[in-house]
DSSP file (Angstrom, degrees, kcal/mol; ACC not computed):
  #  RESIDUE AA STRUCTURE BP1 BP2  ACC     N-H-->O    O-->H-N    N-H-->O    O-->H-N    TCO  KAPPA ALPHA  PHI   PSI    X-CA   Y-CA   Z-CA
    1    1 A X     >        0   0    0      0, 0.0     4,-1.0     0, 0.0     5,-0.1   0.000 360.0 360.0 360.0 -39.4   95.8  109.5   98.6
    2    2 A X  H  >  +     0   0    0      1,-0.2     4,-2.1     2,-0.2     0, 0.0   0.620 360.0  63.3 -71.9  -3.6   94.2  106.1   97.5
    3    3 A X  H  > S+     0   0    0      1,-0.2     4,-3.0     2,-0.2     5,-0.2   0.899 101.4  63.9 -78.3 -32.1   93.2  105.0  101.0
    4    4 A X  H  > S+     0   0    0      2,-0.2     4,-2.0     1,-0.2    -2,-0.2   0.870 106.3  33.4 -26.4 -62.0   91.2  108.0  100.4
    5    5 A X  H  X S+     0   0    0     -4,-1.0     4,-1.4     2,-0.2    -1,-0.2   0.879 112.7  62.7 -50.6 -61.2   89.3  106.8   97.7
    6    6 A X  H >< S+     0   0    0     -4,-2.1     3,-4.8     2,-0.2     4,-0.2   0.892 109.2  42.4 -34.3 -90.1   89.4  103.5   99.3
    7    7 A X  H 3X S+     0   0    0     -4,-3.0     4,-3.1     1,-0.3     3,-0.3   0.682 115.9  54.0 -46.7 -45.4   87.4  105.1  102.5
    8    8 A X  H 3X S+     0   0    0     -4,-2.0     4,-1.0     1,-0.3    -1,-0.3   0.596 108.8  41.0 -73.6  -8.4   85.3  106.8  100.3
    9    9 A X  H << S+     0   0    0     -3,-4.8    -1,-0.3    -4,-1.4     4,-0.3   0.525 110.8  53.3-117.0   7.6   84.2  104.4   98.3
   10   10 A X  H  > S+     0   0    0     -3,-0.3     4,-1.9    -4,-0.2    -2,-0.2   0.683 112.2  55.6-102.2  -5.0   83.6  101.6  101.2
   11   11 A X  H  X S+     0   0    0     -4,-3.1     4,-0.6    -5,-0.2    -3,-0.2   0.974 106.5  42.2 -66.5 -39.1   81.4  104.5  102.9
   12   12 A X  H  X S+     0   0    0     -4,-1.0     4,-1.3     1,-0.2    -1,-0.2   0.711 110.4  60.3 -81.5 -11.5   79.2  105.2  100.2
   13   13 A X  H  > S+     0   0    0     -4,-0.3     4,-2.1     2,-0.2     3,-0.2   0.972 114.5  39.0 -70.0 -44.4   79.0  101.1   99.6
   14   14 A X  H  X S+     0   0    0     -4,-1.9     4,-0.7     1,-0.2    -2,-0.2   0.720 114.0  52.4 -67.6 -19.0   77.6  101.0  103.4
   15   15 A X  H  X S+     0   0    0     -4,-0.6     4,-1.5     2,-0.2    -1,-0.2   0.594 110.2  49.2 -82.0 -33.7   75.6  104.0  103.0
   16   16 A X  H  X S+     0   0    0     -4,-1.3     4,-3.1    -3,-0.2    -2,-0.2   0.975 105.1  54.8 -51.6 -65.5   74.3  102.3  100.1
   17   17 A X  H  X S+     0   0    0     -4,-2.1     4,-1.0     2,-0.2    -2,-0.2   0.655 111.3  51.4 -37.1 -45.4   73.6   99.1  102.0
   18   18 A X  H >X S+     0   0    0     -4,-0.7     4,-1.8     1,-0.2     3,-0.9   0.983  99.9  58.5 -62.7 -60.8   71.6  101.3  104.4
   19   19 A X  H >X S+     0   0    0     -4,-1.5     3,-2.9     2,-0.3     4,-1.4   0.932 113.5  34.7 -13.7 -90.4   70.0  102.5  102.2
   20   20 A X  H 3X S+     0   0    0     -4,-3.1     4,-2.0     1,-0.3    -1,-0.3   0.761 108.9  62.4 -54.2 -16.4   68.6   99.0  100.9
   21   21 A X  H <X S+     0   0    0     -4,-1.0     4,-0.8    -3,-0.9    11,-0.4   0.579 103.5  53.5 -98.1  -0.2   68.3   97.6  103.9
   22   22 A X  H <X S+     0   0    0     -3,-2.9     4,-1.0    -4,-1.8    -1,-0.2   0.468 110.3  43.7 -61.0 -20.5   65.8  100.5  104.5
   23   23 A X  H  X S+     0   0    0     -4,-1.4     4,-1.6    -5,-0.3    -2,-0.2   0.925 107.8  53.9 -77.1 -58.9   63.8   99.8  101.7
   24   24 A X  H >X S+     0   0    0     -4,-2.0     4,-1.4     1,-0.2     3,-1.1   0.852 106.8  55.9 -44.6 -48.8   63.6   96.2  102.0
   25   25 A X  H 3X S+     0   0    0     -4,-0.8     4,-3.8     1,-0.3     5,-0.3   0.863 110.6  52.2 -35.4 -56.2   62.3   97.0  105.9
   26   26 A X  H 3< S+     0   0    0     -4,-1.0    -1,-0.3     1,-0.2    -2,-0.2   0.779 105.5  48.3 -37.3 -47.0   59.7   99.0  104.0
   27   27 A X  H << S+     0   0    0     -4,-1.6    -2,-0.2    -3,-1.1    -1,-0.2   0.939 133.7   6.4 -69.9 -51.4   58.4   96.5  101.7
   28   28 A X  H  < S-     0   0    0     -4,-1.4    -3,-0.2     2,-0.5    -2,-0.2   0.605  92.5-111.8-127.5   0.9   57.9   93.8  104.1
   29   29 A X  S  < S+     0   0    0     -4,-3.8     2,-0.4     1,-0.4    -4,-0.2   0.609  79.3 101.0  74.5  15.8   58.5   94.9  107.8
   30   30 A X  S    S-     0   0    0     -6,-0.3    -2,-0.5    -5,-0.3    -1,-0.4  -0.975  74.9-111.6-127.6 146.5   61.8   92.9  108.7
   31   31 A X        -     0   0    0     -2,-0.4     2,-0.4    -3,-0.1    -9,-0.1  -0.830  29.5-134.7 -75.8 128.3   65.1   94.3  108.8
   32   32 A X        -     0   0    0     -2,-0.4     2,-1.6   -11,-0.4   -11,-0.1  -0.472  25.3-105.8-147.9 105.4   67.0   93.0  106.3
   33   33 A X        -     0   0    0     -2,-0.4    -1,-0.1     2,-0.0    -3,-0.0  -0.395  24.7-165.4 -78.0 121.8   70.5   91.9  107.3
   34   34 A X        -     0   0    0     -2,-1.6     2,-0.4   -13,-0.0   -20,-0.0  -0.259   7.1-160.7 -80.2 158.0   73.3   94.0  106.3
   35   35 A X        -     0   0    0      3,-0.0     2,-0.2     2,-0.0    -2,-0.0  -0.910  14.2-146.5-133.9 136.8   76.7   91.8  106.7
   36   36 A X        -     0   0    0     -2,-0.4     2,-0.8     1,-0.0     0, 0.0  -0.406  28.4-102.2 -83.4 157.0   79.8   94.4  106.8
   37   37 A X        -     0   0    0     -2,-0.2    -1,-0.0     1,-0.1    -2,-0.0  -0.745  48.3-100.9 -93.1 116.5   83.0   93.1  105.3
   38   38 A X        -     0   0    0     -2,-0.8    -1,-0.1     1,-0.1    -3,-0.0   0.033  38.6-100.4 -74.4 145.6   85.3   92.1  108.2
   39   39 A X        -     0   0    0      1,-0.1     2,-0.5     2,-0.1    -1,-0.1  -0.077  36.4-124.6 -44.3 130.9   88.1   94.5  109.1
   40   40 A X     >  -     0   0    0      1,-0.2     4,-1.0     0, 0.0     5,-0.2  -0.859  14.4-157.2 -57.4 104.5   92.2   93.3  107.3
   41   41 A X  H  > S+     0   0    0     -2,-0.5     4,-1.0     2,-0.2     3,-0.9   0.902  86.6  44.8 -64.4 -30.1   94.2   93.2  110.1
   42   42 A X  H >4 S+     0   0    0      1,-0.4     3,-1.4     2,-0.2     2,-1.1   0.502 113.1  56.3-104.0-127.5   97.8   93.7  107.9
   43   43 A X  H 3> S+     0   0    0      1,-0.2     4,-2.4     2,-0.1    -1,-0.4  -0.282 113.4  35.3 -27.6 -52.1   95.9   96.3  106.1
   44   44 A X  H 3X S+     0   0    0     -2,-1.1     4,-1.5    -4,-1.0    -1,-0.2   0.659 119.9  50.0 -98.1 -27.1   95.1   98.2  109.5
   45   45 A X  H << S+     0   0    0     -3,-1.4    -1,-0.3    -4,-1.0    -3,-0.2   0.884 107.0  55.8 -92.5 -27.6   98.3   97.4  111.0
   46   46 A X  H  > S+     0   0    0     -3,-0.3     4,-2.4     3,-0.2     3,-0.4   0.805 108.1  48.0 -54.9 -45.8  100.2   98.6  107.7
   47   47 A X  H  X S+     0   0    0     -4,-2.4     4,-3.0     2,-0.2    -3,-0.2   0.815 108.3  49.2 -71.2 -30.7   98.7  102.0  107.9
   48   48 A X  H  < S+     0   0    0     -4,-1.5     4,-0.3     2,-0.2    -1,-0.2   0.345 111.1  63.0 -90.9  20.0   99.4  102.8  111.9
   49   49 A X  H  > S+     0   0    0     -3,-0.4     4,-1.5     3,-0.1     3,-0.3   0.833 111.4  28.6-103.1 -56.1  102.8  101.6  110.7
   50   50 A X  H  < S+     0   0    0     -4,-2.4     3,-0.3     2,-0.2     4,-0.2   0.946 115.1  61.5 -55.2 -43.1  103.2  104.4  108.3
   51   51 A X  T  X S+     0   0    0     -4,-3.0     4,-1.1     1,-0.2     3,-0.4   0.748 105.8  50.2 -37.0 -31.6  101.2  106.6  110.2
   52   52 A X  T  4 S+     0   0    0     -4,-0.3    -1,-0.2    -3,-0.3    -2,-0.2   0.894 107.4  50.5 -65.0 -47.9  103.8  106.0  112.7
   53   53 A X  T  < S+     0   0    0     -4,-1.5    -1,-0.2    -3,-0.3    -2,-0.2   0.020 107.3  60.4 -64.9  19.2  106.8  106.8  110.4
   54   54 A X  T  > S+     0   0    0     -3,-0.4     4,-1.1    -4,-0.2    -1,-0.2   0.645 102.5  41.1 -47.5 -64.6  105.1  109.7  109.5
   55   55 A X  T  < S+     0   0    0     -4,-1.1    -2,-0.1     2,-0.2    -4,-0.1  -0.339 117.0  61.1 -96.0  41.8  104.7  111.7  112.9
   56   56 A X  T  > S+     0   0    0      3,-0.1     4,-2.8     0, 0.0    -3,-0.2   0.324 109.0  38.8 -77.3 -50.1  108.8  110.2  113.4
   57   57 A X  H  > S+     0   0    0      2,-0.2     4,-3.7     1,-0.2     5,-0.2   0.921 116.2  51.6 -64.0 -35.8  110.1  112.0  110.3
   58   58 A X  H  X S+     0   0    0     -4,-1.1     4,-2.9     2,-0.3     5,-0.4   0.954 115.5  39.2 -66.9 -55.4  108.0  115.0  111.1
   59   59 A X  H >> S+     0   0    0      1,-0.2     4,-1.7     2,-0.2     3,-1.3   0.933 116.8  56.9 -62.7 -56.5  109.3  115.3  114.8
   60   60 A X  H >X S+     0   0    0     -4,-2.8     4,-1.9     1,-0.3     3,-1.5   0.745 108.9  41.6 -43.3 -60.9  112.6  114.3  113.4
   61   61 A X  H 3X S+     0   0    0     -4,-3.7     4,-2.9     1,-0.3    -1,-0.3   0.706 114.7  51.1 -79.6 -25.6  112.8  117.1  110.9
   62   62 A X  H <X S+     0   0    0     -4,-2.9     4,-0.5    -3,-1.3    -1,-0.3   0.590 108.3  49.6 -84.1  -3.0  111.5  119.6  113.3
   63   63 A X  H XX S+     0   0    0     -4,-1.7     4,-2.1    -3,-1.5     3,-0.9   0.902 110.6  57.6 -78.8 -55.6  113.9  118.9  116.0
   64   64 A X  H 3X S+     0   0    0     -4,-1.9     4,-2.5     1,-0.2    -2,-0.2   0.903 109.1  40.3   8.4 -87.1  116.4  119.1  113.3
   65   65 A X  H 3X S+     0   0    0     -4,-2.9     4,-1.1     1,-0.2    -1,-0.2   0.794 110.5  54.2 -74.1 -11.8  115.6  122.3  112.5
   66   66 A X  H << S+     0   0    0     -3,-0.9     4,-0.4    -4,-0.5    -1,-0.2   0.749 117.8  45.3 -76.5 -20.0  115.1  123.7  116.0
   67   67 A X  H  < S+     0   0    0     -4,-2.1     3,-0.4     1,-0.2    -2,-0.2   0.996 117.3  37.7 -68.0 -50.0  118.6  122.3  116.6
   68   68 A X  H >< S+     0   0    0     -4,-2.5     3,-0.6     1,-0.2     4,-0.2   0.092  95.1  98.4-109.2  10.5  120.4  123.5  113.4
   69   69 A X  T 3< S+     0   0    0     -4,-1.1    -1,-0.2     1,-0.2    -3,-0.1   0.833  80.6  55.7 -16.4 -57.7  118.1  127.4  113.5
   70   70 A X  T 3> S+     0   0    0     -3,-0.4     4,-0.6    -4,-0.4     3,-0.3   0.461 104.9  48.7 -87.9   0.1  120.8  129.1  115.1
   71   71 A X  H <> S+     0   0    0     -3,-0.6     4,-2.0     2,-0.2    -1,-0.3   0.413  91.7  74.1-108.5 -16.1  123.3  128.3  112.5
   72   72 A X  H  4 S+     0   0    0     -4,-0.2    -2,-0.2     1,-0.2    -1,-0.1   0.719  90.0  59.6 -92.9  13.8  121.3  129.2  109.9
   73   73 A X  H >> S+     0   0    0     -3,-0.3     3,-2.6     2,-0.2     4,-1.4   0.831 107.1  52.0 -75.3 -56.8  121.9  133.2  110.8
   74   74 A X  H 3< S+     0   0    0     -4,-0.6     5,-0.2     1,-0.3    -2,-0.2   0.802  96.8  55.6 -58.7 -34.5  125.4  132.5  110.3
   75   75 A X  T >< S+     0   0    0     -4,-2.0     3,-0.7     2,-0.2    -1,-0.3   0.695 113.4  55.7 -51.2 -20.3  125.3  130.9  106.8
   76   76 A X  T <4 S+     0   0    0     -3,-2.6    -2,-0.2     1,-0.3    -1,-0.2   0.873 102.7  52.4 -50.3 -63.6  123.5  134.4  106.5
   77   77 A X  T 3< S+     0   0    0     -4,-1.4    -1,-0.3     2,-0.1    -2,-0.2  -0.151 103.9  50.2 -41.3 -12.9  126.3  135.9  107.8
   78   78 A X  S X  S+     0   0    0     -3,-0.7     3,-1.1     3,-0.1    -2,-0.1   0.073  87.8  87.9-100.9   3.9  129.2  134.5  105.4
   79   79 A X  T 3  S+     0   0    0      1,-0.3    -2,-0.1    -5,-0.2    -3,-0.1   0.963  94.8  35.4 -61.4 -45.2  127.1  135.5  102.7
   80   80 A X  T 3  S+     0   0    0     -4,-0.1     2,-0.7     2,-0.1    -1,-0.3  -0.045  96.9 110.2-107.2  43.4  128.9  139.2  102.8
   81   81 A X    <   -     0   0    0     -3,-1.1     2,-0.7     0, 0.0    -3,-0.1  -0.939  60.5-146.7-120.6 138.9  132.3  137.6  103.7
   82   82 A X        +     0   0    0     -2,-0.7     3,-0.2     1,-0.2    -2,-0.1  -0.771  24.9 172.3-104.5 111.5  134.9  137.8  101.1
   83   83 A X  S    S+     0   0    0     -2,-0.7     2,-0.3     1,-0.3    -1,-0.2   0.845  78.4  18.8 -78.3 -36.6  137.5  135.0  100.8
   84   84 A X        -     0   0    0      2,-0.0     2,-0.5     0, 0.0    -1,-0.3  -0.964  66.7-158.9-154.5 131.8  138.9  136.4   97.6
   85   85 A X        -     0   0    0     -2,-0.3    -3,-0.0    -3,-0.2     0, 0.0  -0.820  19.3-127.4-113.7 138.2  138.9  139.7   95.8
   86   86 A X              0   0    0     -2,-0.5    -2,-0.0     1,-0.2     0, 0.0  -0.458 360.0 360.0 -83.6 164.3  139.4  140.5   92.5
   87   87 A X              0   0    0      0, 0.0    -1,-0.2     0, 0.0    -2,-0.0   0.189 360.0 360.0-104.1 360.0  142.0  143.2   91.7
């Protein structure tokens, strides 16, 4: 949820940037050089690294459950079986 934030807040800082670097253009008739802040590889490589253990758990847990489906009729099915009855 904070990379959200993160993303949102270095877009409106570049949006910003445009922004000024459009004004300045205005004032004097040069473009006005932006410099972007250069990409963190471990940042970028940390994130498709959870992103990756992400879609693993997810297939894991839905192959799981397409495996263990058919069994869960049966727990269904012991529901109304009686091991012991009171007299």
């Amino acid at each position: 949820m904070a990379w959200r934030w993160r993303r949102v807040a270095w877009r409106s800082g570049r949006a910003l940037a445009r922004r000024r670097a459009e004004k300045a253009r205005r004032a004097d008739g040069r473009p006005e050089i932006v410099e972007e802040p250069p990409l963190d590889m471990e940042q970028i490589n940390q994130q498709s690294l959870r992103l990756s253990k992400l879609i693993l758990l997810i297939g894991f847990v839905l192959l799981f459950y397409l495996v263990w489906a058919d069994l869960l009729t049966v727990l269904g099915y012991l529901e109304e079986v009686a091991i012991w009855a009171p007299r």
